[in-house]
NUTIKE-602316 format. One record per residue (C-alpha): x, y, z. Coordinates in Angstrom, 1 decimal, decimal comma, always signed. Each point is the difference from the previous one (the first is absolute). Example, Ala and Ser with C-alpha at 12.3 -4.5 7.8 and 13.67 -1.06 7.14 Angstrom:
{{+12,3 -4,5 +7,8}} {{+1,4 +3,4 -0,7}} 
REM end
This chain:
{{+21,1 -19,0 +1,6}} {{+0,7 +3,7 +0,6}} {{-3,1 +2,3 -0,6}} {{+0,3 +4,0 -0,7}} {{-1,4 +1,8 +3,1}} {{-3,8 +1,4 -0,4}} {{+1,1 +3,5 -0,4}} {{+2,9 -1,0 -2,5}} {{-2,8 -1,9 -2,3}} {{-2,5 +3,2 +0,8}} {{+2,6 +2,5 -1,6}} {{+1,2 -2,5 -2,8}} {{-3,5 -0,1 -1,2}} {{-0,2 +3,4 -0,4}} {{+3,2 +0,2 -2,0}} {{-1,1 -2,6 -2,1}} {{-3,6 +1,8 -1,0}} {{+2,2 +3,1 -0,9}} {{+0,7 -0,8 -3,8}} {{+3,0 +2,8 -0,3}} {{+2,2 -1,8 +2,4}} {{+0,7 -3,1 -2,6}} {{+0,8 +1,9 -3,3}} {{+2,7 +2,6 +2,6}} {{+2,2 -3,2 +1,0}} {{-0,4 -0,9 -4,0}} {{+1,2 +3,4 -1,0}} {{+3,1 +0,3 +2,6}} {{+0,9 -3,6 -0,9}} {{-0,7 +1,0 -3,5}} {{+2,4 +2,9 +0,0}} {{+2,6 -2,0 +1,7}} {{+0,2 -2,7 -2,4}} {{+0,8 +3,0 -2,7}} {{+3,0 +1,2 +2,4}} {{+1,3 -3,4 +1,0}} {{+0,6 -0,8 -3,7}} {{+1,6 +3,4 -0,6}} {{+3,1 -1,4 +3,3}} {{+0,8 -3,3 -2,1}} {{+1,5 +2,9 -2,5}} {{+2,7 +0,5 +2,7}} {{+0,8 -3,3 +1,2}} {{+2,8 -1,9 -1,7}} {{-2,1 -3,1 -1,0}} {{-2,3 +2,2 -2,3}} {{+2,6 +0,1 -2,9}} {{-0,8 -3,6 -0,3}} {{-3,4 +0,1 -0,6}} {{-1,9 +0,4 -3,6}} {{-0,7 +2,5 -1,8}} {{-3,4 +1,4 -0,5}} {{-0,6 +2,8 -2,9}} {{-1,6 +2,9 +1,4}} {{-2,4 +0,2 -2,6}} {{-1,5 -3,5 +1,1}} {{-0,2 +1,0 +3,5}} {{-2,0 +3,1 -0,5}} {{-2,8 -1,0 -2,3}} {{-0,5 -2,7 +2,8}} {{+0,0 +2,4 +2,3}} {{-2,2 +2,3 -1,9}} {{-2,7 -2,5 -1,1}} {{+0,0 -1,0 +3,9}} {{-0,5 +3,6 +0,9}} {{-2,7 +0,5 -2,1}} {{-2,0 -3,4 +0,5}} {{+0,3 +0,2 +3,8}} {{-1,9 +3,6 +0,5}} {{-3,1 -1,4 -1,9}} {{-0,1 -3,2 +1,6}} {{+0,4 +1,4 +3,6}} {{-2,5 +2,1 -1,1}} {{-2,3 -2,8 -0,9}} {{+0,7 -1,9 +3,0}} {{-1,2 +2,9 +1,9}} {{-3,3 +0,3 -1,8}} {{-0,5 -3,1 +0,0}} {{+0,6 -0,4 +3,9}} {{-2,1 +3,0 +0,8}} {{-3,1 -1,8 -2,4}} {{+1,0 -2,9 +2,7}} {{-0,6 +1,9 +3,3}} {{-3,3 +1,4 -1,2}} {{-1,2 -3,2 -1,2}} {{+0,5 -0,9 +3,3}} {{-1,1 +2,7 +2,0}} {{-3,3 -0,6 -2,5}} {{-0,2 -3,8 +0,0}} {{+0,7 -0,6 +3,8}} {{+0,2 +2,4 +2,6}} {{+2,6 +3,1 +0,2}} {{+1,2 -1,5 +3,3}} {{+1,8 -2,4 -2,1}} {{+2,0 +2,8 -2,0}} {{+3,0 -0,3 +2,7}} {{+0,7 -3,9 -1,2}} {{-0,6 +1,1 -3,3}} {{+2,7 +2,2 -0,6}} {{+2,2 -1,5 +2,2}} {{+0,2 -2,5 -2,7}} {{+3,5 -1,2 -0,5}} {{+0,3 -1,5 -3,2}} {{-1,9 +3,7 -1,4}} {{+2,7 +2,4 +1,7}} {{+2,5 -2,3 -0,5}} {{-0,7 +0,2 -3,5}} {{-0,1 +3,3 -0,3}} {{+2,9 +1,0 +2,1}} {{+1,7 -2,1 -3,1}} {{-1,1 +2,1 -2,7}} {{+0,8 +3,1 +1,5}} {{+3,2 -1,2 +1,2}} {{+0,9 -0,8 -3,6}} {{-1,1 +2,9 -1,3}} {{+2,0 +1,9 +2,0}} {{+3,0 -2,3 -0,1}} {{+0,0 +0,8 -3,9}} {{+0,1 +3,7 +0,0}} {{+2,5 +0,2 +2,5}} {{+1,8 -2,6 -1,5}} {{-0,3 +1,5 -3,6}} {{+0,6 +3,5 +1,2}} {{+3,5 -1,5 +1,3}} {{+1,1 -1,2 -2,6}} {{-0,8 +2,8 -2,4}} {{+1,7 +2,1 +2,1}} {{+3,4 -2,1 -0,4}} {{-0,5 -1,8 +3,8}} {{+0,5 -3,5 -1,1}} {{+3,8 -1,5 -1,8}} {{+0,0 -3,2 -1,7}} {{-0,4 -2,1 +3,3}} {{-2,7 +1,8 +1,3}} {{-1,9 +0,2 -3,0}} {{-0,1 -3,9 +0,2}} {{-0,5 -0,1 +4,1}} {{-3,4 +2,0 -1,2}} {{-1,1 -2,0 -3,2}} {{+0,4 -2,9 +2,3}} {{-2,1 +1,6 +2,7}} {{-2,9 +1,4 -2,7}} {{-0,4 -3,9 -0,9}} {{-0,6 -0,7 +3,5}} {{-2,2 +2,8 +0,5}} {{-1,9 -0,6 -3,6}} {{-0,6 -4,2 +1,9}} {{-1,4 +1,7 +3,3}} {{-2,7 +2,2 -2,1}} {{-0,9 -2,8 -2,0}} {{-0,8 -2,5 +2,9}} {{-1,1 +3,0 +2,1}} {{-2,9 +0,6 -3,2}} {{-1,1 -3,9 -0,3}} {{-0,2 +0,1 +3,6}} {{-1,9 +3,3 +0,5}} {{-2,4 -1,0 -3,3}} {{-1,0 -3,1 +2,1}} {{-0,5 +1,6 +3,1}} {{-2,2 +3,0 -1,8}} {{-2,4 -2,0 -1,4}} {{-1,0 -1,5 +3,8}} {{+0,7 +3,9 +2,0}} {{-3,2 +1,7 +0,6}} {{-1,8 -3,1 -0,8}} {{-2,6 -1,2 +3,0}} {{+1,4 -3,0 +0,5}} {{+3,2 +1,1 +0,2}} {{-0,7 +3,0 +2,5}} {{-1,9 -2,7 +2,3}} {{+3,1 -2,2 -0,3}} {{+2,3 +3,2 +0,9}} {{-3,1 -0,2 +3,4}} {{-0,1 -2,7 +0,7}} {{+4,0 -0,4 +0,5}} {{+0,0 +3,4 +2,0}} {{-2,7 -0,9 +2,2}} {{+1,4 -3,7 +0,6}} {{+3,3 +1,3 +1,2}} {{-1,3 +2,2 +2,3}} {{-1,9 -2,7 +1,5}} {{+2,4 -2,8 -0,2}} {{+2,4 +2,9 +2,5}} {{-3,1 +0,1 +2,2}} {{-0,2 -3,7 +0,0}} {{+3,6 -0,4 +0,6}} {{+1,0 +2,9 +2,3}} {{-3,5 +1,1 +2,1}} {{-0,6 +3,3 +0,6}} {{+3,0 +0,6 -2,2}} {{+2,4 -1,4 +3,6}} {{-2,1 +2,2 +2,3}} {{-1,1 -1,3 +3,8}} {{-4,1 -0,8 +0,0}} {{-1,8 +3,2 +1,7}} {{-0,8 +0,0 +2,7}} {{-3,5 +2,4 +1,0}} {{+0,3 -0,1 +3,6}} {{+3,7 +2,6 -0,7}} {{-1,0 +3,4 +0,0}} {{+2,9 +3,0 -0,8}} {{+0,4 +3,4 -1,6}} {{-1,2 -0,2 -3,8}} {{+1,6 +1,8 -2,8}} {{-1,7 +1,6 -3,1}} {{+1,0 +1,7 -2,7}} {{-0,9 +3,0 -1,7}} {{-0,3 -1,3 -3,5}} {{-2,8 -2,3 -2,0}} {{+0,5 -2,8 -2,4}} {{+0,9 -3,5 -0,3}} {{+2,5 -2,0 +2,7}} {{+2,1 -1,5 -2,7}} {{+2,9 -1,7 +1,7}} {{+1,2 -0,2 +3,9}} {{+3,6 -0,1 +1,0}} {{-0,3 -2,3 +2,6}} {{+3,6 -0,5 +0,6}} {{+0,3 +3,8 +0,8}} {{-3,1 -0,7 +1,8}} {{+1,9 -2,3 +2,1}} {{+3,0 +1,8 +0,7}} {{-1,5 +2,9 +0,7}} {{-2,3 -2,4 +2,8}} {{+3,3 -1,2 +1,5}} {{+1,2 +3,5 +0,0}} {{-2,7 +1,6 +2,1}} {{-0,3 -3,5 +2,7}} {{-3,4 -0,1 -2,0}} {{-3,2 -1,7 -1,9}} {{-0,8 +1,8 -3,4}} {{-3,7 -1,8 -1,1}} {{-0,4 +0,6 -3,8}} {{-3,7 +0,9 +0,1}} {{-0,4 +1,2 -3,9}} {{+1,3 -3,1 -1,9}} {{+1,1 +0,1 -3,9}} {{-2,9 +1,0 -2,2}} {{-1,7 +2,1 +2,5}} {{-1,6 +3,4 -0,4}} {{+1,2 +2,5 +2,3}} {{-0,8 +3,4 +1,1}} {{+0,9 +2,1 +2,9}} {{-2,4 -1,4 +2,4}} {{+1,0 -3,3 -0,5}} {{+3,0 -1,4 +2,0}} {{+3,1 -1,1 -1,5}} {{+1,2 -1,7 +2,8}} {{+0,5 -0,3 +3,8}} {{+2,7 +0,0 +1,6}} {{-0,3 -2,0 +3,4}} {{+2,7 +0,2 +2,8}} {{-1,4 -2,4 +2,9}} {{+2,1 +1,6 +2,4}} {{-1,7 +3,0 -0,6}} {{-3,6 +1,7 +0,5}} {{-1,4 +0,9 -3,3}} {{-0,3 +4,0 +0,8}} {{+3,3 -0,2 +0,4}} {{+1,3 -2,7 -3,3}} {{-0,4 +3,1 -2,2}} {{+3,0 +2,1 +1,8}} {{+2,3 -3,5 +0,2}} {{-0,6 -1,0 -3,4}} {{+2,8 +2,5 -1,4}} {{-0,1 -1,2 -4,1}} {{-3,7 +0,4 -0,7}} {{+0,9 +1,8 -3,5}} {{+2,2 -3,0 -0,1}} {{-2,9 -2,4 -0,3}} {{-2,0 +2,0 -2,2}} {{+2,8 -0,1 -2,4}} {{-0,1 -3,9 -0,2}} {{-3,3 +0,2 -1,6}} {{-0,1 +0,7 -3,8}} {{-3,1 +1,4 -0,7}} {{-1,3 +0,9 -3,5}} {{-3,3 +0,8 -1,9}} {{-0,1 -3,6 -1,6}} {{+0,0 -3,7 +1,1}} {{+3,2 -2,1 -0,8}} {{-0,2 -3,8 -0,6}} {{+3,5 -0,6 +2,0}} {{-0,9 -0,2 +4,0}} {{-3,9 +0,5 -1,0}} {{-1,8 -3,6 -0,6}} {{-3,5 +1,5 -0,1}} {{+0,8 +2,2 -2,7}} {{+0,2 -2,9 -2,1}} {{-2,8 -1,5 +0,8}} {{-2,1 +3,6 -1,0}} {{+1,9 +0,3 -2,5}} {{-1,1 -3,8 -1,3}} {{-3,2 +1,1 +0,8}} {{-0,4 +2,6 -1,8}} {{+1,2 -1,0 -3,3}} {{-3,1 -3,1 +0,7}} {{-2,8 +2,7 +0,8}} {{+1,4 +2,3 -3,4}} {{-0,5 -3,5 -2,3}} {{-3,4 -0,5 +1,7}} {{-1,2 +3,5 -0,6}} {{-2,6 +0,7 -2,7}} {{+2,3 +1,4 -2,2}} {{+2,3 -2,9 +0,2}} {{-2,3 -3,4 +0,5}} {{+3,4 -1,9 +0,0}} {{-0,7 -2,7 +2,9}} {{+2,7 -2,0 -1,3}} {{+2,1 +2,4 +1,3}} {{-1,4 +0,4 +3,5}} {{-0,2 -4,1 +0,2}} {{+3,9 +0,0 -0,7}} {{+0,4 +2,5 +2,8}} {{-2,0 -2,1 +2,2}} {{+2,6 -2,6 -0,7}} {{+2,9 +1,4 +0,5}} {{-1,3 +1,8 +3,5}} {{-0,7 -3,9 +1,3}} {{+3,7 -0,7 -1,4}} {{+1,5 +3,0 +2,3}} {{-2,1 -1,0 +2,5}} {{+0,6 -3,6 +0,2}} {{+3,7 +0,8 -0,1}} {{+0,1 +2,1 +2,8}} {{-2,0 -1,8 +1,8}} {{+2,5 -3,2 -0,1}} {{+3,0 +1,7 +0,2}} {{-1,6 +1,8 +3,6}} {{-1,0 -4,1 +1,0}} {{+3,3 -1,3 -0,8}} {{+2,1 +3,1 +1,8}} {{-2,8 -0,7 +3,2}} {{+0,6 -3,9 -0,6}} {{+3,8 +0,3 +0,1}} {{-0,2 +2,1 +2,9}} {{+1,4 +3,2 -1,7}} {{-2,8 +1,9 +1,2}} {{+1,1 +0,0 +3,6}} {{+3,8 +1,0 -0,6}} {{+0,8 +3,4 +1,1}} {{-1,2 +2,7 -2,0}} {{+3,0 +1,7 -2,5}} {{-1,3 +3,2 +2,1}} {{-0,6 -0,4 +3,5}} {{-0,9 +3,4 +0,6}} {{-2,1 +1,0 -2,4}} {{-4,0 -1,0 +0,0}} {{-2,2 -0,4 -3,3}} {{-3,3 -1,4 -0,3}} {{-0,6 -3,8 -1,9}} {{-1,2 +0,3 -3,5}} {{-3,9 -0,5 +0,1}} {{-1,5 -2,5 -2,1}} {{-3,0 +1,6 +0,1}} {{+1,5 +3,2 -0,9}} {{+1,5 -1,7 -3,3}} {{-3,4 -2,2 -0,8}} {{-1,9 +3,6 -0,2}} {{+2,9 +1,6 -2,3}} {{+0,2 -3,1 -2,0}} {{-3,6 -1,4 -0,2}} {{-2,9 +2,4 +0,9}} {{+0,0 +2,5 -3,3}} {{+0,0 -3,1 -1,9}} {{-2,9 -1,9 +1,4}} {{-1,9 +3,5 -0,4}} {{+0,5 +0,7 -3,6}} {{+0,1 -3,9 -1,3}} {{-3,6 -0,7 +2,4}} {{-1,8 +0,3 -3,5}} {{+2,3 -2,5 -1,8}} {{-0,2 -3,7 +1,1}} {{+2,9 -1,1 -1,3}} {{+2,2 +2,7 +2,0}} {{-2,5 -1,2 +3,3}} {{+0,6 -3,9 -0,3}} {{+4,1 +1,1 -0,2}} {{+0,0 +2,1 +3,0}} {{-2,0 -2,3 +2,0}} {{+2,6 -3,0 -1,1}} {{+2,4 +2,4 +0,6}} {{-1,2 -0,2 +3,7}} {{-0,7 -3,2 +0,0}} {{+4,4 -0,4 -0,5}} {{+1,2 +2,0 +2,1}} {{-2,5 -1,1 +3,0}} {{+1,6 -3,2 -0,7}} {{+3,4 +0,7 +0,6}} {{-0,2 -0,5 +3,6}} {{+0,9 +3,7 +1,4}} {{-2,9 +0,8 +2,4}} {{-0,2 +3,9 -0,6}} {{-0,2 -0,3 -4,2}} {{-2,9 -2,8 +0,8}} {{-1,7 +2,8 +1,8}} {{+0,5 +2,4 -2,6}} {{-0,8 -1,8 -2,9}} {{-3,4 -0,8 +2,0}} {{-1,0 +3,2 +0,7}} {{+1,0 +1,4 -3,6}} {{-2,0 -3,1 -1,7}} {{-3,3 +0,9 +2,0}} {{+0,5 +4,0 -1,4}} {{+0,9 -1,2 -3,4}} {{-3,1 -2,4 +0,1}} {{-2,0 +2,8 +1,4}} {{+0,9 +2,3 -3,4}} {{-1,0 -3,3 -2,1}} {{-3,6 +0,0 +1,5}} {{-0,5 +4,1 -0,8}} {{+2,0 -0,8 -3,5}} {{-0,8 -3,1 -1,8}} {{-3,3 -0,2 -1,8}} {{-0,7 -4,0 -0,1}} {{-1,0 -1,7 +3,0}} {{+2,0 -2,8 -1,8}} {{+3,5 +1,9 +0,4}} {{-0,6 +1,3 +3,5}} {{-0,6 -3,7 +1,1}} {{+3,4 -0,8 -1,9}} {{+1,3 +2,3 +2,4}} {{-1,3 -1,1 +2,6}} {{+1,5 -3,5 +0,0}} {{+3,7 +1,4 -0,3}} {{-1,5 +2,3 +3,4}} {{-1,1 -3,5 +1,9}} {{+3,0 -1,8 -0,8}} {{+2,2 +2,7 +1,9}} {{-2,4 +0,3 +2,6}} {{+0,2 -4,0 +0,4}} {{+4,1 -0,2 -0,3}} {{-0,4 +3,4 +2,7}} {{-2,4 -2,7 +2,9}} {{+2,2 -2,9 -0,8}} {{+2,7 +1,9 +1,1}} {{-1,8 +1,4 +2,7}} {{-1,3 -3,7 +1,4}} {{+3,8 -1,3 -0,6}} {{+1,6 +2,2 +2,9}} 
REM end
């Protein structure tokens, strides 16, 4: 199956959260629908068709005109009450998936398509544009249009009473954050060569702070072969940089290191392959889900809040990702796709840590949900899964986040009664943990 490059899904996803980009391809297309049926008045055929009064054709152009401003305007209220429902409800990290809704842009892009496919339309015919064939060319095209904004509404009413809503927006998550992973799983370290700490070579920084929010690791590649090089990637996706943290190194084995700085001849080269922003992106970023996950759970468990519902369905949905990923990694290792070559032979990138993604997924919630026992006996079955999916490192992690979660339970929970419950879920991992242990 062919798969859009990372840096082609990177800068599709930003198209897609720009909401003006939608209702200009509806307007162009919109405007030439009006001048296509004004060309069937000079082909032969059009003498053929019926005729249409003009008096019919502009009161439905004129009722569309005048309907279609004050729905678009709706829809756009209506959307915007959406984004800051779920900026509110969730977490503002979210807003990207949010209005990079389809069905919501889509939508609109209808309505203000329409609208201004009537008044360029009416204002074309009142000016004498249109003979008998292409009044009828346009009628013919204004029931077609008048269809479209009728679906386009029953869709968007459907879809408007879910935007902004909190399940919705951890839905919109929970999808993000799985397909990052799922490329993880199914292309480690995004087709880069394992790192290897014993290379040394010239490291390259960059003068500017933010967010690493995609890697062009084809250029990455080419410019490698270019220079008879190694390029090791040593700020992944997701990472904060600064000026005093290395982009890069670029390692030429043939070469000293004092010397790899005055051979490696596209250093600005390099640092252009790194997109670097002030915010996270969900695309080549995995963690990032997993915060963001997190965070809506520790926002529901706040005072203010008290929703643990909410924060147990997170908890859920984390063990879903994580189980996932976990498989699809044993089944690539399993059918030996783990030791083909990598896509990118000369580039290096470090393994995604499970450890890392237990802390970003797991620790703020077994902090702010130690007080409820509900929330406790979920994250310590929730350890008790994936411990028991049979990958070594997430056994370890869910462990060592189980003691710390237990450890907030004994400073949290009042009733000696609920601690002990607690407890039990602790011993059970601790006993799966030395039976694996004796087994080897």
């Amino acid at each position: 199956m062919f798969e859009l490059p990372s840096l082609v899904r990177f800068y599709l996803a930003r198209i897609r959260e720009r909401l003006w980009i939608k209702p200009l391809m509806s307007c162009v297309l919109s405007i030439g629908a009006v001048m296509i049926a004004g060309v069937v008045d000079g082909i032969t055929l059009g003498v053929k068709l019926p005729n249409v009064s003009a008096e019919a054709l502009e009161t439905m152009l004129t009722i569309m005109s005048s309907s279609m401003l004050v729905i678009a305007t709706f829809a756009v209220g209506s959307m915007i009450s959406a984004y800051a429902s779920a900026s509110g409800t969730a977490t503002p990290r979210a807003f990207p998936l949010i209005v990079a809704d389809d069905v919501s842009q889509i939508a609109l892009s209808t309505f203000i398509g329409a609208f201004i496919f009537s008044i360029v339309g009416l204002a074309a015919q009142l000016n004498g544009y249109y003979t008998g064939a292409g009044r009828f060319v346009l009628f013919i095209i204004t029931l077609f249009v008048f269809s479209i904004v009728v679906l386009a509404f029953v869709r968007w009413v459907d879809r408007i009473a879910r935007l902004g809503r909190l399940g919705h927006t951890t839905s919109k998550v929970e999808t993000a954050a799985d397909a990052a992973l799922q490329e993880w799983a199914n292309l480690p370290r995004m087709g880069a060569m394992p790192i290897d700490e014993s290379d040394s070579g010239f490291e390259i920084y960059t003068q500017r702070v933010g967010y690493i929010q995609n890697i062009n690791f084809a250029k990455l590649q080419r410019l490698a072969e270019k220079v008879d090089g190694m390029i090791t990637v040593c700020s992944e996706p997701g990472m904060f940089v600064t000026p005093n943290l290395p982009l890069a190194r670029f390692i030429d084995k043939s070469a000293s290191t004092e010397s790899a700085s005055s051979e490696c001849t596209c250093i600005d080269e390099i640092k252009a392959t790194f997109v670097i922003g002030p915010e996270r992106t969900f695309e080549s970023d995995p963690r990032f889900g997993m915060v963001v996950m997190s965070e809506i759970a520790s926002r529901a468990l706040s005072s203010a809040v008290n929703d643990p519902g909410t924060a147990i369905n997170i908890i859920g949905s984390l063990v879903r990702m994580l189980s996932k990923w976990s498989g699809v990694c044993q089944e690539n290792e399993a059918a030996g796709r783990a030791s083909e070559k990598p896509l990118y032979d000369r580039v290096a990138l470090a393994d995604l840590s499970v450890d890392d993604l237990f802390n970003d997924a797991f620790t703020a919630i077994v902090r702010d949900g130690a007080g409820s026992l509900e929330v406790c006996i979920r994250i310590q079955k929730a350890f008790l899964a994936l411990s028991s999916i049979g990958d070594e490192d997430m056994a370890n992690a869910s462990s060592r986040l189980s003691d710390l979660a237990f450890r907030y339970a004994e400073k949290s929970l009042i009733l000696d009664e609920e601690i002990e419950i607690v407890r039990s879920y602790v011993k059970q991992l601790n006993d799966i943990k030395k039976h694996s242990m004796d087994s080897k």
